[in-house]
N, C-alpha and C positions, 0 to 999 in steps of 0.2 A: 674429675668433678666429684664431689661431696652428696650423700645421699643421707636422708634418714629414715633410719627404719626402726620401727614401732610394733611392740609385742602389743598383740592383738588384746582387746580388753583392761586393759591400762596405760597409767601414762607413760611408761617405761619407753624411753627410744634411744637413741648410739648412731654415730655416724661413722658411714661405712664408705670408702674411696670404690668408683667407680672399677679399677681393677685389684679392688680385695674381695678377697670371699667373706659372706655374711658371717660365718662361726669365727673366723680371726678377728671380723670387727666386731661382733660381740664379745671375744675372749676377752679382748684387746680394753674394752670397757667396763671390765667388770664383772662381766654375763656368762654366767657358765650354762653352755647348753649339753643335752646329753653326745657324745661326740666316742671314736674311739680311733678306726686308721687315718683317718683327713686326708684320704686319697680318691674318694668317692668307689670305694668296696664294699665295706660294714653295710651302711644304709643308718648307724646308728642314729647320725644329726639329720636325720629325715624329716620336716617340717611342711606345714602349710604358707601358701604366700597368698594372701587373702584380696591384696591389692596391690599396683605397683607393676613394672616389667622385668624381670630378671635374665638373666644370660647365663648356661648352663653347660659347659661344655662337656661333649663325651667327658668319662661315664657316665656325667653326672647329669641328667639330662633329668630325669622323672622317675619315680619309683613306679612299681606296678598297682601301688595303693593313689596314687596321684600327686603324692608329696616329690619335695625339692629338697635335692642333698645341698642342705646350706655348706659343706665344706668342696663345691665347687660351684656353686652359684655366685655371679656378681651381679649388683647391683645395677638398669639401666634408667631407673626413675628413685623417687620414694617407694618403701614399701610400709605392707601392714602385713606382720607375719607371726606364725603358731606355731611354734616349736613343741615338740612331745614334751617336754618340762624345761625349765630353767626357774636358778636363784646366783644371787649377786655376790660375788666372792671379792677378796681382794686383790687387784691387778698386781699389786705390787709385793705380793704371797710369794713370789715364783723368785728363788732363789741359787746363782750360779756358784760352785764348789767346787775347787782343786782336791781332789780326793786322793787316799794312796792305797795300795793294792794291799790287805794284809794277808787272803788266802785267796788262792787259786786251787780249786778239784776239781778235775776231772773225773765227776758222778757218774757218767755212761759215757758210753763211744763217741757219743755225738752231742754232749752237753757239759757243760761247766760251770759249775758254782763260782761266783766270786763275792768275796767280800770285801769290801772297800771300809775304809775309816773316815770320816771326817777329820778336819784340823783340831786341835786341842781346842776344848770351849764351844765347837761350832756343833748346832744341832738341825738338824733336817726336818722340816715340819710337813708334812703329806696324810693324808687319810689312808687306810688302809684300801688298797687296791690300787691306790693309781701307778704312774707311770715317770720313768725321766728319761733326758734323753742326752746321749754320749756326743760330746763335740769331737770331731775328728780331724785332724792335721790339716784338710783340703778342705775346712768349711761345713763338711756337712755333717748331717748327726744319723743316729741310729737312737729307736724306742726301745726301751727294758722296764716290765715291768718291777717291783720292788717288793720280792719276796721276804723279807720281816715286816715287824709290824711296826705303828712310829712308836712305840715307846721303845725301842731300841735306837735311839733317834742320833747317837752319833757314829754309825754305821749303817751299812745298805748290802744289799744280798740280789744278786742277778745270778737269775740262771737263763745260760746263752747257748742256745741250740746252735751249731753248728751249719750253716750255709753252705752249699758250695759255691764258689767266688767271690762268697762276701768278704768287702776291704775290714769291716771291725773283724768279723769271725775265723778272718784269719790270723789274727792278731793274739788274739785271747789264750788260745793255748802257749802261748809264748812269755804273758803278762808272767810277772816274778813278782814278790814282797815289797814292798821299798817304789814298785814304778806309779807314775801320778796318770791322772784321769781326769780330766774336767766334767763335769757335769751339770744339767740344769733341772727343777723339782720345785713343786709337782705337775706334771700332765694330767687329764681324763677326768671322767666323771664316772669308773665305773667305783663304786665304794658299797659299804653294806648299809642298807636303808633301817638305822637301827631301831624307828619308830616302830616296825612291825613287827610281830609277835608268831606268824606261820611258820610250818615249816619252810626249810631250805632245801635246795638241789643245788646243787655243785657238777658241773659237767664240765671235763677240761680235757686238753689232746697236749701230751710233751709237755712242753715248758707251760704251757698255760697253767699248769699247777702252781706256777709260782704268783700271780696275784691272786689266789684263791688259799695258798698259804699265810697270806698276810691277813686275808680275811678273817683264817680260821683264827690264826693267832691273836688276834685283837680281840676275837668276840671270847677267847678262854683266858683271857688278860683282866677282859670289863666281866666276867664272871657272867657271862652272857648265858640264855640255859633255851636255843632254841633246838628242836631235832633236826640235824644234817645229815644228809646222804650227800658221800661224795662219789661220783662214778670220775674214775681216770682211766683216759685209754691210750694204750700204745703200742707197738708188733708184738713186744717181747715184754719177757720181765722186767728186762734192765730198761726197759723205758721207764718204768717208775721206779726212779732215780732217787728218792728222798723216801723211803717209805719208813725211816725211825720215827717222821713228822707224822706220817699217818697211824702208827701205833700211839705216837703219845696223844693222838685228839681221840682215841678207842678207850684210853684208859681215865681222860680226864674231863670231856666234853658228852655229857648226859645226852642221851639219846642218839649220838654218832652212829654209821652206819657207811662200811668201805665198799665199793663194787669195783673189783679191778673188770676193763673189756681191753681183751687182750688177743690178737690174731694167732697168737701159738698156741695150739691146744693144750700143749702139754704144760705151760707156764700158767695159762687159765685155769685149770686143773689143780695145779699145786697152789695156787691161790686161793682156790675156792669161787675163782670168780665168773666174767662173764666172756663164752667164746662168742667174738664179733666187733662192732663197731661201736663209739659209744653212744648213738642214735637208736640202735639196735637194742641197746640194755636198758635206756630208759623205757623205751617202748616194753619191753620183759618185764619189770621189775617197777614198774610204775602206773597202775592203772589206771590213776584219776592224781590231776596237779591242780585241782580246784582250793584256791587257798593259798597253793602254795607261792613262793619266790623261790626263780628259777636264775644261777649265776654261768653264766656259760664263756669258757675262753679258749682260741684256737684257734683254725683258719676258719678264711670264709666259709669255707663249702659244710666243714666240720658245725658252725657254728648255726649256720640257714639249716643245715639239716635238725639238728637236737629243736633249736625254734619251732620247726614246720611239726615234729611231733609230739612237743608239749602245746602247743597253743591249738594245733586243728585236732589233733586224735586224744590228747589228755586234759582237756580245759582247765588251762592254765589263761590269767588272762596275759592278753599281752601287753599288757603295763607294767607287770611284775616279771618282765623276762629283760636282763640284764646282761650284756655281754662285753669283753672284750676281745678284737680280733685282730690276729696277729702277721700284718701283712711285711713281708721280708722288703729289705730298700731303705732308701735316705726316708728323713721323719719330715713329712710335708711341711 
C-alpha cells in the first residue's frame, strides 16, 4: 500500500510504499534528508514523526532523544514528519559510470589510494564530501567516500581501508591500470555548509580523512579563507597516509591548524602532536566550540564519542555538528 508523508510545516509530501523506508522514499523523490550509513547506526536521519504510525525494526526502533531513524522505519498509515533538515535535489543527479583503474597505492599497510578516470568527455558531478558506491559482480555494492574535489571532475580518488574478509577489499590490492569499475555518484549529505563564516574542526579516524580532503580541497580552490583545525587520528604514524595533502593546506589555507592523536608515543612525539584518542585531543586542545562547525568522520563509536564532547563539554551546537560514519558491509 501507498502512504504519504508530509514534512511538517509545509505543503511538501512523497509517497512512500508500505515496505520502503521513509529516507529511500524521500531520496527517491527528490528530498535530500541528512542521512549517512542507512543501516540504522549513525543516527544521522534521525527525525520526528508528529503523526501517523510507523514500523521500526531493531536497530531502528527510537533514538534516546525520541526521534525515528527514517532509514529503517516504514511507513503503517500517513505520516506528518520533521526531519533535522532537508532541501530538494535532483532525482535524476545520480549518475552510473564504467570507470578504469589508472593508479593503485598502496599508502599504508592497510590502506589504498586508487584513482579511477572517467570515459573520455564524461564528467562526474558531486559536492564536495559525498560518497559513491562500487557495484560488485554478485549485485551488491560497497560505500567510498571521494577524496578529490569535483573540480577535478573526470576522475575520482578512494581511499580503501583494508577489511578483513571483505569481498571489495580483497580485491583492491590486486586492481592493476587498465581494469574497469562500475560505479554509481553521488551519495550523502554530508558537504561543507559554505553559507557559514566560523571556524571549522575537522575530526577523522583512518580513511575518514579522505571526505574531509575533498573538503579541504574545494574550500582552497573557492579561495575559501575560513580557520581549520584538523585533528587526525590513527595507532601509528603511518596511519596518516597522505600527509603531503596536510602540508600543502599548512602552507596555503590561512589560518590551518594540524593535530596529529596518535597511540605511539614515539610517532606523537616526532609529530609534535597528540598522545591518545581523537576525542581525547579535542577535549585538550579545544576549550570552547561555541561558534564553531564541527565535521567529523569514522566509525560509530569514534564519531558519538568526538560528538558527546563538543556538544555537552565544549558548546558546540548540535546543529552544526556534521558527520560521516563509516560502517563496513554491502551499501543498504
Amino acid at each position: 500500500m501507498t502512504y504519504q508523508i508530509r514534512i511538517a510545516g509545509t505543503d511538501l509530501h512523497f509517497a512512500c510504499e508500505g515496505n520502503q523506508n521513509i529516507l529511500d522514499a524521500a531520496l527517491k523523490a527528490g528530498i535530500e534528508m541528512p542521512y549517512s550509513c542507512r543501516k540504522g547506526v549513525c543516527g544521522n536521519c534521525a527525525g520526528a514523526v508528529f503523526a501517523g504510525e510507523v514500523e521500526c525494526p531493531p536497530p531502528g526502533e527510537v533514538t534516546p532523544s525520541g526521534k525515528h531513524l527514517f532509514c529503517q522505519c516504514h511507513p503503517k498509515s500517513d505520516l506528518e514528519i520533521e526531519p533535522e533538515a532537508w532541501h530538494r535535489v535532483d532525482p535524476n543527479a545520480r549518475k552510473t559510470f564504467t570507470v578504469k583503474v589508472f593508479r593503485n597505492t598502496l599508502a599504508a599497510e592497510d590502506v589504498n589510494v586508487l584513482q579511477l578516470r572517467l570515459p573520455a568527455g564524461q564528467r562526474a558531478r558531486f559536492k564536495a564530501g559525498q560518497y559513491l558506491q562500487v557495484a560488485l559482480s554478485d549485485g551488491s555494492r560497497r560505500s567510498y567516500s571521494m577524496a578529490n574535489p569535483p573540480h577535478e571532475s573526470d576522475m575520482l580518488q578512494l581511499h580503501i581501508r583494508h577489511v578483513a574478509g571483505g569481498q571489495f577489499t580483497q580485491i583492491v590490492p590486486n586492481l592493476k591500470a587498465g581494469d574497469h569499475l562500475q560505479v554509481e555518484l553521488p551519495y550523502g549529505s554530508f558537504e561543507l555548509k559554505e553559507e557559514a563564516q566560523g571556524p571549522m574542526l575537522c575530526v577523522v579516524g583512518g580513511t575518514g580523512f579522505a571526505p574531509v580532503k575533498s573538503l579541504l580541497d574545494d574550500m582552497l580552490k573557492k579561495g575559501m579563507k575560513r580557520r581549520v583545525t584538523l585533528v587526525w587520528g590513527g595507532r601509528n604514524r603511518a596511519g596518516l597516509y597522505l600527509m603531503p595533502a596536510v602540508e600543502k593546506w599548512k602552507k596555503m589555507l590561512p589560518g590551518f591548524n594540524f593535530i596529529a592523536a596518535l597511540e605511539d608515543p614515539a610517532d606523537a612525539a616526532s609529530l609534535g602532536g597528540f598522545l591518545g584518542r581523537v576525542d581525547d585531543a579535542v577535549r585538550a586542545n579545544c576549550p570552547s566550540l561555541a561558534g564553531h562547525e564541527v565535521y567529523c568522520c569514522g566509525s560509530p563509536g569514534m564519531v558519538a564519542s568526538v560528538k558527546k564532547v563538543c556538544v555537552e563539554e565544549r558548546g558546540l551546537d548540535a546543529h552544526h555538528f556534521f558527520s560521516d560514519v563509516f560502517v563496513p558491509g554491502p551499501a543498504a
